[in-house]
Backbone as CSV, one residue per row, in Angstrom:
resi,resn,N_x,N_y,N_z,CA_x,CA_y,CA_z,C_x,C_y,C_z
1,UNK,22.475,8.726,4.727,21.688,8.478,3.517,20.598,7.443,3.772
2,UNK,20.831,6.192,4.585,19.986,5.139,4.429,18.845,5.658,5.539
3,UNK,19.074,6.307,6.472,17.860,7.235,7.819,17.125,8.084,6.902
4,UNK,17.889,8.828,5.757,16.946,9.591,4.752,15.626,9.040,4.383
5,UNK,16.581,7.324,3.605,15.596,6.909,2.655,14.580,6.743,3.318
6,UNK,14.993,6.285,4.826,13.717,5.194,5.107,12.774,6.150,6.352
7,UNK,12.746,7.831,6.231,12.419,9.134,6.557,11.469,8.964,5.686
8,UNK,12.104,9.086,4.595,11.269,9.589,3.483,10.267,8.320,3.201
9,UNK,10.812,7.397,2.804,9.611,6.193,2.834,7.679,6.476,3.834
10,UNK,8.614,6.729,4.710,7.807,6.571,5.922,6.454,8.016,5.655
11,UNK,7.414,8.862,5.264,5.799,10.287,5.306,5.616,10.168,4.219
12,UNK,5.746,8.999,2.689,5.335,8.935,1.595,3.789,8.284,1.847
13,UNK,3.994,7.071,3.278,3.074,6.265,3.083,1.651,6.585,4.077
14,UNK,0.755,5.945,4.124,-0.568,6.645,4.400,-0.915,5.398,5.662
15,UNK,-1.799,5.545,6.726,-2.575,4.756,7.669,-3.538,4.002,6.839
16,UNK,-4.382,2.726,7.688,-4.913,1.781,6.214,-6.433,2.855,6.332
17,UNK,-6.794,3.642,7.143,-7.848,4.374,6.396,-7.439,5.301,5.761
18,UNK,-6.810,5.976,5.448,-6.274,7.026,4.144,-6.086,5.603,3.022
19,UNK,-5.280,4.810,3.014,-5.283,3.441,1.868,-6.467,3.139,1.226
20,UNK,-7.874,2.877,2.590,-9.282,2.668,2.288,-9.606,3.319,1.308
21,UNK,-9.499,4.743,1.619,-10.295,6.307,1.448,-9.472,6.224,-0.093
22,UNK,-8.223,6.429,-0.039,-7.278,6.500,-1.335,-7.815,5.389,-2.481
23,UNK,-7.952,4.334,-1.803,-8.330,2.952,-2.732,-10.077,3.404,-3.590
24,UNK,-10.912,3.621,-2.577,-12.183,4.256,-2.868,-11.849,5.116,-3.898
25,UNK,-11.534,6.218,-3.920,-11.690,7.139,-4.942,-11.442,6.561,-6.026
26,UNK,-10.016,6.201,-6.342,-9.525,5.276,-7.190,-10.310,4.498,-7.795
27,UNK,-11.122,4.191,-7.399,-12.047,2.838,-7.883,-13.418,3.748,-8.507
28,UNK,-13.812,4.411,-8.169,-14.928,5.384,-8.041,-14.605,6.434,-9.467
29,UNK,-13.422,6.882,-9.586,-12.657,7.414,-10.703,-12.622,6.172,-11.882
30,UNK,-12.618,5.210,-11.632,-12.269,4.022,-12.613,-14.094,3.704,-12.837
31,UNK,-14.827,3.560,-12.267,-16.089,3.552,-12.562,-16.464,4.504,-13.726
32,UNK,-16.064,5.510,-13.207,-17.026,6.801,-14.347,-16.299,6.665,-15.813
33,UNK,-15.174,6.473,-15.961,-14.299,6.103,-17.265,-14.445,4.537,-17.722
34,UNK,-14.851,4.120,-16.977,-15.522,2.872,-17.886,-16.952,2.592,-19.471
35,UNK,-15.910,2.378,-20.302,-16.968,2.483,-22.173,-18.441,1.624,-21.458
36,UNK,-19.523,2.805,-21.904,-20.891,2.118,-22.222,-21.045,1.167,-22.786
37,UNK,-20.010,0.835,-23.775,-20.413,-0.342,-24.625,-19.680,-1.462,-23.842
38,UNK,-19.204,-1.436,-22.615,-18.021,-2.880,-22.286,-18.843,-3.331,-21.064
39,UNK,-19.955,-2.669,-20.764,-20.291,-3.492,-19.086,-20.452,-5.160,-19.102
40,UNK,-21.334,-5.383,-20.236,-21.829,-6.568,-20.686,-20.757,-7.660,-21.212
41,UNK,-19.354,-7.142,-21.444,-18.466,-7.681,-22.236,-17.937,-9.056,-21.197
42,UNK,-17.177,-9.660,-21.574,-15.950,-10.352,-20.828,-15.355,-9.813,-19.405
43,UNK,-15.280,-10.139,-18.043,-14.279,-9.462,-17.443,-12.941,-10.578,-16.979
44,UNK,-13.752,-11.390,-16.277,-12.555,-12.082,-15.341,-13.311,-13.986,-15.565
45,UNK,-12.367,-14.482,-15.657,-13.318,-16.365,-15.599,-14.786,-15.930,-16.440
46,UNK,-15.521,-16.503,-15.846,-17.190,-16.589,-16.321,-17.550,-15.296,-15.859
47,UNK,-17.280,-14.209,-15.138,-17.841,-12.818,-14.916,-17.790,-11.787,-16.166
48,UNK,-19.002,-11.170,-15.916,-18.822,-10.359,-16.755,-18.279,-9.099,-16.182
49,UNK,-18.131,-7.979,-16.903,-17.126,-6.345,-16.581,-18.176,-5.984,-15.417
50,UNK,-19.576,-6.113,-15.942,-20.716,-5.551,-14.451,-20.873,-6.400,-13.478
51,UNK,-20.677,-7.785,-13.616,-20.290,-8.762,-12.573,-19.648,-8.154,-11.199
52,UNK,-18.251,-7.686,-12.282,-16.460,-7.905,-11.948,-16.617,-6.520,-10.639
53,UNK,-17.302,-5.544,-11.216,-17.843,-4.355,-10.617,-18.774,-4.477,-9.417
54,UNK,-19.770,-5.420,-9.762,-20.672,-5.021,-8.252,-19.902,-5.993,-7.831
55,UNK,-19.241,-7.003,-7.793,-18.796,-7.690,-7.045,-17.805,-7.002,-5.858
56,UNK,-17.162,-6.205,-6.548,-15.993,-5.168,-5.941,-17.210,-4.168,-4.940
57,UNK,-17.996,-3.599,-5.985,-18.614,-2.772,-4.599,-19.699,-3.344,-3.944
58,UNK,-19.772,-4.421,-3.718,-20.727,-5.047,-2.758,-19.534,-5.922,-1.315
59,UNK,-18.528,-5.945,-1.967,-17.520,-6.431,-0.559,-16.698,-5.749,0.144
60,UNK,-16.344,-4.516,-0.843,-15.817,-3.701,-0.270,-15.949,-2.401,0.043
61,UNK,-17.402,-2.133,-0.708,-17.987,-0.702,0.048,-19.296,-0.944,0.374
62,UNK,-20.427,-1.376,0.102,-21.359,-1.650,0.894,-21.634,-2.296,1.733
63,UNK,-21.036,-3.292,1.808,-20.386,-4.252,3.086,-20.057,-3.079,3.890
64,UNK,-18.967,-2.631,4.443,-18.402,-1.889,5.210,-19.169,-1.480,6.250
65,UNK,-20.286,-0.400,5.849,-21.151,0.156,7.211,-21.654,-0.716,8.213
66,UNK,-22.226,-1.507,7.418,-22.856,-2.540,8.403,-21.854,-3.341,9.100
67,UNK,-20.255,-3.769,8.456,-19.477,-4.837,9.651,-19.357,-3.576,10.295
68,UNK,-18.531,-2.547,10.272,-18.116,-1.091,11.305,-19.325,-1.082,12.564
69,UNK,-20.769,-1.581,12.037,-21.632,-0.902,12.859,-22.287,-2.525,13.661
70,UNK,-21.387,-3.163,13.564,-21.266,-4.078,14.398,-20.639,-4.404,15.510
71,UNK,-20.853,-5.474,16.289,-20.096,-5.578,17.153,-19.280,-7.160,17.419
72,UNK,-18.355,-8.081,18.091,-18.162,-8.899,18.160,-17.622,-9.159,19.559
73,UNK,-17.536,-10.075,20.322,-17.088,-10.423,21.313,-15.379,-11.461,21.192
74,UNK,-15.801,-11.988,20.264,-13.959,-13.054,20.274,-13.440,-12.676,19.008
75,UNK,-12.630,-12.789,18.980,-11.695,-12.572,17.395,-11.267,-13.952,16.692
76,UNK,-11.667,-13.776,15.811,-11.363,-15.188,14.863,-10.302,-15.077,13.890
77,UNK,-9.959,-13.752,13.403,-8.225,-13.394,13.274,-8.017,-12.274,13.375
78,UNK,-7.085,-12.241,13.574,-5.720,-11.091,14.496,-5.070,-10.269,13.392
79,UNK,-5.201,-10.158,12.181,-4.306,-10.029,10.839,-5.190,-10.180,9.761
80,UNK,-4.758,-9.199,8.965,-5.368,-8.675,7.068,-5.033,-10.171,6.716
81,UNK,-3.656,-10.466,6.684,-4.005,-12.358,6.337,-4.176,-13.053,6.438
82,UNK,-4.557,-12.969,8.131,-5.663,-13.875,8.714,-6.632,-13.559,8.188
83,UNK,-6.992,-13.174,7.829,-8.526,-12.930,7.171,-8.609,-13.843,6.004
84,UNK,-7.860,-13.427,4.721,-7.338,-14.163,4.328,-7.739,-15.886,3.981
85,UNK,-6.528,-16.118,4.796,-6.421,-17.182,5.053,-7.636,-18.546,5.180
86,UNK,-8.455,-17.648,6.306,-9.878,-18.213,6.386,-10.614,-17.865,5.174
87,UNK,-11.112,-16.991,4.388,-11.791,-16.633,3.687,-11.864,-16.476,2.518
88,UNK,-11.085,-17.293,1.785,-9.891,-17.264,0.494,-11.321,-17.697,-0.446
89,UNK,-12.237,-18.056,-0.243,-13.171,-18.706,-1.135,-14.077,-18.117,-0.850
90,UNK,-14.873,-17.192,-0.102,-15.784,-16.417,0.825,-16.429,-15.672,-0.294
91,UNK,-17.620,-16.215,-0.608,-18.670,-15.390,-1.860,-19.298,-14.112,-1.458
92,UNK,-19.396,-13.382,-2.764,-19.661,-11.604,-1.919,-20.888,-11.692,-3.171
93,UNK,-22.416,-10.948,-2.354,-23.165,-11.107,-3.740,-23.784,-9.621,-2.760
94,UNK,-25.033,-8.928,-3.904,-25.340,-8.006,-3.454,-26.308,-7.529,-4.287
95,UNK,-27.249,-6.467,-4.127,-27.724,-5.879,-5.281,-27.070,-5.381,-6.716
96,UNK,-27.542,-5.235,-7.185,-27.159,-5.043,-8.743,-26.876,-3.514,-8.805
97,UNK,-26.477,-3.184,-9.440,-25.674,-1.551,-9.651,-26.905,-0.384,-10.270
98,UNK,-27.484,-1.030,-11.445,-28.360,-0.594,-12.051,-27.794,0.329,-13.478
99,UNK,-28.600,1.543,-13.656,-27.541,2.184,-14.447,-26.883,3.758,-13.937
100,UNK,-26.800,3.441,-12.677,-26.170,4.806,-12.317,-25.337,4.227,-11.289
101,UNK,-24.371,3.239,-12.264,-23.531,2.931,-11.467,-22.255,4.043,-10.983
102,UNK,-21.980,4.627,-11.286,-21.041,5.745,-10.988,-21.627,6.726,-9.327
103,UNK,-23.105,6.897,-9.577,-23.690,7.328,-8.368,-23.616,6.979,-7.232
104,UNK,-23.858,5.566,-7.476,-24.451,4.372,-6.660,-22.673,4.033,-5.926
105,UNK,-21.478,4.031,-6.594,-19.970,4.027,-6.356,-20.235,5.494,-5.201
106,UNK,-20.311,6.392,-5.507,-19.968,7.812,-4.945,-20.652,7.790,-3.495
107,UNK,-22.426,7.193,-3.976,-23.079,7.196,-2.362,-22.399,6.194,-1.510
108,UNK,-21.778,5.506,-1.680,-21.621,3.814,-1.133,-19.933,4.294,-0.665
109,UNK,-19.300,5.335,-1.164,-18.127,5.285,-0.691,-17.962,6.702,0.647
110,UNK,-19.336,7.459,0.459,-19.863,8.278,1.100,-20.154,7.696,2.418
111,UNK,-20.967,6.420,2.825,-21.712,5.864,3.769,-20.269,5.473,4.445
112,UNK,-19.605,4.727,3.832,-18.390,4.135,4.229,-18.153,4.558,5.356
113,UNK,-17.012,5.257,4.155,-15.989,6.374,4.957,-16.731,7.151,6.223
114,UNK,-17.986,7.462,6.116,-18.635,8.347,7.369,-18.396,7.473,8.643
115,UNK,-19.380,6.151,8.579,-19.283,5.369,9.407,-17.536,4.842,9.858
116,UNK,-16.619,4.784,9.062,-15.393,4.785,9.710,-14.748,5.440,10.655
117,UNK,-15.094,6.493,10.677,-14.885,8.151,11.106,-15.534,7.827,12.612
118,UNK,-16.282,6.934,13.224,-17.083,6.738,14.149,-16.547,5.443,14.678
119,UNK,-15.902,5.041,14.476,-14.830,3.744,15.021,-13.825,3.780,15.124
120,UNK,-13.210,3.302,16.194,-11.688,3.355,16.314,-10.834,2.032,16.128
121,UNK,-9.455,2.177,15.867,-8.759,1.087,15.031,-9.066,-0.215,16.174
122,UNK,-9.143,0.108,17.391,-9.324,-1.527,18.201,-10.678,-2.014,18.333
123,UNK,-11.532,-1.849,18.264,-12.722,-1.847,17.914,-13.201,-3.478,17.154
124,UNK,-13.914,-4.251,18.103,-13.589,-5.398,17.050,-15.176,-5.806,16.833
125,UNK,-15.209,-6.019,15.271,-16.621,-6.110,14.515,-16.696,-7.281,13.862
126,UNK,-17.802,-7.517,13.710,-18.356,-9.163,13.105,-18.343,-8.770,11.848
127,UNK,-17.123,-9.749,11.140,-16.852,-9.344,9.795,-17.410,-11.260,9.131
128,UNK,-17.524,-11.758,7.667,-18.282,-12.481,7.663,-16.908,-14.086,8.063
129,UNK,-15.958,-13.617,8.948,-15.294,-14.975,8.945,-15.432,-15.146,10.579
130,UNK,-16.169,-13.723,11.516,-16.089,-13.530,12.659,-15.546,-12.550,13.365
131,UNK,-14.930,-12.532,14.178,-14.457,-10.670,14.698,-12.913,-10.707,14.475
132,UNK,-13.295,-9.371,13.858,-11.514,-8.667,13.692,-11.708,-7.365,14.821
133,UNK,-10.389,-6.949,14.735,-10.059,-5.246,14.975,-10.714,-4.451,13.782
134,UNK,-10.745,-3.664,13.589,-11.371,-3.000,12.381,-9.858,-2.405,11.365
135,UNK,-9.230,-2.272,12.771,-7.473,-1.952,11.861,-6.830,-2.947,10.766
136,UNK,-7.718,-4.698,11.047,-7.482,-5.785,10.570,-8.268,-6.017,9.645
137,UNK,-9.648,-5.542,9.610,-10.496,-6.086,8.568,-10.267,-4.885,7.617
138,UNK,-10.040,-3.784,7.994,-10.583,-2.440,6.693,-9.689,-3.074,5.812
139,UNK,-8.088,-3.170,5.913,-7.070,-3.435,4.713,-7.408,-4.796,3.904
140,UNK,-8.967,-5.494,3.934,-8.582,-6.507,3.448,-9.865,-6.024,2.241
141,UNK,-10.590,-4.729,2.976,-11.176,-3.934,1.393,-10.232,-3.087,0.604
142,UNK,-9.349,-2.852,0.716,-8.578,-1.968,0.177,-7.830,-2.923,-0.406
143,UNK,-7.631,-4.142,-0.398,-7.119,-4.839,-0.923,-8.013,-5.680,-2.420
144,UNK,-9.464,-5.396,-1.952,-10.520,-6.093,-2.751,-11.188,-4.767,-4.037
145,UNK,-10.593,-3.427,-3.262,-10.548,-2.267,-4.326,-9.326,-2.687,-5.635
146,UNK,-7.999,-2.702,-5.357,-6.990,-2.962,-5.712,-7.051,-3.601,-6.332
147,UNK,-6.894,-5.628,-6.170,-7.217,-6.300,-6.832,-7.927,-6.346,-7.746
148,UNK,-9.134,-6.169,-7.678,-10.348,-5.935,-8.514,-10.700,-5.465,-9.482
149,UNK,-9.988,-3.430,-8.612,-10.106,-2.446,-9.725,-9.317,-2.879,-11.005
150,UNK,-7.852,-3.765,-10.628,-6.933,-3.883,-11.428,-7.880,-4.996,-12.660
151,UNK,-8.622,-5.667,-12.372,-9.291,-6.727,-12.912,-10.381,-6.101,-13.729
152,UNK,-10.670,-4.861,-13.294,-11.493,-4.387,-14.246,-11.557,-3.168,-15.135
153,UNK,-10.325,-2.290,-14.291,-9.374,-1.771,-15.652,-9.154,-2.753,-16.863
154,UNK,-8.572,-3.591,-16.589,-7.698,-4.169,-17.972,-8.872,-5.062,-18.477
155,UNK,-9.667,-5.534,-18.096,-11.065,-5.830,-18.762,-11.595,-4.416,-19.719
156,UNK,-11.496,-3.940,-19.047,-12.075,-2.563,-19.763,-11.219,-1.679,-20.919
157,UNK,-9.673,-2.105,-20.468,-8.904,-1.691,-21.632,-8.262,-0.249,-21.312
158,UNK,-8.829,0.085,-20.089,-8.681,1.905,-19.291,-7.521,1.754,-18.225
159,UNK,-7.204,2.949,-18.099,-6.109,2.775,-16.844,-6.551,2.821,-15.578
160,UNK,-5.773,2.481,-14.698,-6.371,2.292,-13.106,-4.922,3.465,-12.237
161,UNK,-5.436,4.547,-11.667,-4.779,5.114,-11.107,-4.391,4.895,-9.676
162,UNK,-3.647,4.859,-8.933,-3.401,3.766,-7.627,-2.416,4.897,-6.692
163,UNK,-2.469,5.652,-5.596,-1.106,5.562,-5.095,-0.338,4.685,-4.911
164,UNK,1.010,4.847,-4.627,2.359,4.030,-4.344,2.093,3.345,-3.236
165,UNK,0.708,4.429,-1.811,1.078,3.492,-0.687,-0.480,2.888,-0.600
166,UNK,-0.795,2.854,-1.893,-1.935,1.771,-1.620,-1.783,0.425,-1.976
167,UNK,-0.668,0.698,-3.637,-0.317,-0.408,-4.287,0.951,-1.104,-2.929
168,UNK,1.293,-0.429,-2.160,2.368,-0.974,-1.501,1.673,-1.842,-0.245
169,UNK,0.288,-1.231,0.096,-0.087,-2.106,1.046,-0.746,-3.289,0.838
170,UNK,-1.337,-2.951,-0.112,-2.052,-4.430,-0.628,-0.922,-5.786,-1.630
171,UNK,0.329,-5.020,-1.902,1.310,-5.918,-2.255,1.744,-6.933,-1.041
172,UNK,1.918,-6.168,-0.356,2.730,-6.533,1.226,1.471,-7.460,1.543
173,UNK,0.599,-7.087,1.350,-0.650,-8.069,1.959,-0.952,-9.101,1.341
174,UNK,-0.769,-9.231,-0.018,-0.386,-10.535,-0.991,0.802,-11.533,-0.336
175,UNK,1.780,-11.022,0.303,2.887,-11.447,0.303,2.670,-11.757,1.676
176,UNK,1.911,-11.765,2.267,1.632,-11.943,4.300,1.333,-13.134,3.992
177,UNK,0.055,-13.190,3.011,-1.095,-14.035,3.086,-0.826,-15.030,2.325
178,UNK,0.174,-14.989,1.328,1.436,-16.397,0.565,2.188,-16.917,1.925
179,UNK,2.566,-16.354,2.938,3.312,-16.930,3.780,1.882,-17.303,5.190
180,UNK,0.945,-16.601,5.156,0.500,-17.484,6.291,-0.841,-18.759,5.422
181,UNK,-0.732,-19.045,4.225,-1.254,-19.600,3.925,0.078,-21.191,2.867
182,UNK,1.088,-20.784,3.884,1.933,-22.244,3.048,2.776,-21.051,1.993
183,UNK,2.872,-20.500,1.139,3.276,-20.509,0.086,4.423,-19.302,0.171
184,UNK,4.890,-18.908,1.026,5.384,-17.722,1.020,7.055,-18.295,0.575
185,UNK,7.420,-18.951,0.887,9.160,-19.087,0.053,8.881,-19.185,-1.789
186,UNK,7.808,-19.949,-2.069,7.404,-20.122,-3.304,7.224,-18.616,-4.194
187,UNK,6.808,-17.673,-3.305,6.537,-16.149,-3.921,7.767,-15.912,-3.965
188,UNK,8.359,-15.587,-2.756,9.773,-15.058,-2.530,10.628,-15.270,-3.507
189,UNK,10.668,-17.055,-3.948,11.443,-17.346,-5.112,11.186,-16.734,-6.176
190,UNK,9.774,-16.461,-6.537,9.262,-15.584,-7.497,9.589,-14.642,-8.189
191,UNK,9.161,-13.572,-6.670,9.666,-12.411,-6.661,11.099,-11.824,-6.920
192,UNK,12.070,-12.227,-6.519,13.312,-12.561,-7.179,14.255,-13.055,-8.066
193,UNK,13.283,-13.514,-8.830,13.540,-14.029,-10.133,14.224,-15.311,-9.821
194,UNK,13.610,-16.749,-8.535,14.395,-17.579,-8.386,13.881,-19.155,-8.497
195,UNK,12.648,-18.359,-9.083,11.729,-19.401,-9.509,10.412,-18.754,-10.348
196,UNK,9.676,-19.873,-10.572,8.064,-19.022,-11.204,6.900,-19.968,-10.362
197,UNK,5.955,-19.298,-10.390,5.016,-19.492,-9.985,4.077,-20.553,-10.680
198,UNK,3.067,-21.439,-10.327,2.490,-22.358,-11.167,1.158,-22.039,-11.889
199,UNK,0.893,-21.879,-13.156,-0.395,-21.715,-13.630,-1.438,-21.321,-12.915
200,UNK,-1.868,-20.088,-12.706,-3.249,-19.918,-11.748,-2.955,-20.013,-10.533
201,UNK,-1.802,-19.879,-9.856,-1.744,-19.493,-8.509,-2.237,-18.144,-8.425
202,UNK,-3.029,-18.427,-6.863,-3.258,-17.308,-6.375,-3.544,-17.188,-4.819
203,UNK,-2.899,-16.137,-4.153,-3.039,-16.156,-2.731,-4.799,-15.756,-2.095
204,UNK,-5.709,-15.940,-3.127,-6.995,-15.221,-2.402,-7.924,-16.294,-3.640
């Protein structure tokens, strides 16, 4: 029974570019169902819902081509929470969306994904904290889809559709990056109902 479960676990879950690719749509689907009347509204702190949005697709899909189509010589971390770790405050700004933002989501997740398709997972690119593997930096957009999207669903009041092994990788990646940044028994306690967490914690 327990070789079953953990059979089955295993061909449920996806490589972090199917996660990428999975996370993209997801987000891209959550774009087009977003109310005309809410861009301007409230999203997250001082951001607004169109803020909350290009912010998401300026770090984690237009960004992309250009680190992929880079190159780096040393690695400055080894790990999605090494990344992390260093970059926990790391400002993402970009052009503005305009009003075809739904388009502008579709071309941008188009460019991506192509240019991924042309790199291989060891491959190490100048990402903005310095060089990763690309196996190391992609999961830390799929993590900035996730997060985000989730931040701007519920700003928006709409649902956010997610696979299991996207929400599962970017959980696990919350939970890396609590432990390589100090805090990981503090989650753990958390997570288990063996403690709580303090006002406004956050691992990113």
């Amino acid at each position: 029974m327990r070789m079953t479960m953990v059979r089955a676990w295993k061909s449920a879950g996806m490589d972090f570019r199917r996660t990428y690719r999975a996370a993209a749509v997801s987000f891209a689907d959550l774009v087009t169902r977003l109310p005309d009347d809410r861009w301007d509204s409230p999203g997250l702190g001082d951001r607004t819902l169109r803020d909350l949005v290009e912010h998401t697709v300026n770090s984690a899909l237009r960004r992309v081509p250009d680190v992929l189509g880079s190159t780096a010589d040393n690695l400055a971390a080894d790990s999605p929470e090494g990344y992390w770790a260093f970059a926990r405050a790391t400002p993402e700004s970009g052009p503005a969306l305009g009003d075809d933002a739904a388009d502008v989501v579709a071309d941008l997740i188009g460019r991506a994904t192509a240019k991924l398709a042309n790199v291989s997972d060891a491959d190490v690119v100048a990402t903005p904290i310095g060089g990763m593997r690309v196996r190391d930096w992609l999961p830390t957009r799929t993590f900035e889809l996730v997060v985000h999207g989730l931040d701007v669903a519920g700003a928006a009041g709409v649902e956010y559709h997610l696979a299991p092994a996207v929400l599962s990788e970017a959980a696990a990646l919350a939970a890396r990056t609590a432990v390589a940044i100090g805090d990981g028994e503090s989650v753990l306690r958390a997570l288990t109902g063996r403690g709580a967490l303090p006002p406004g914690f956050s691992v990113v």
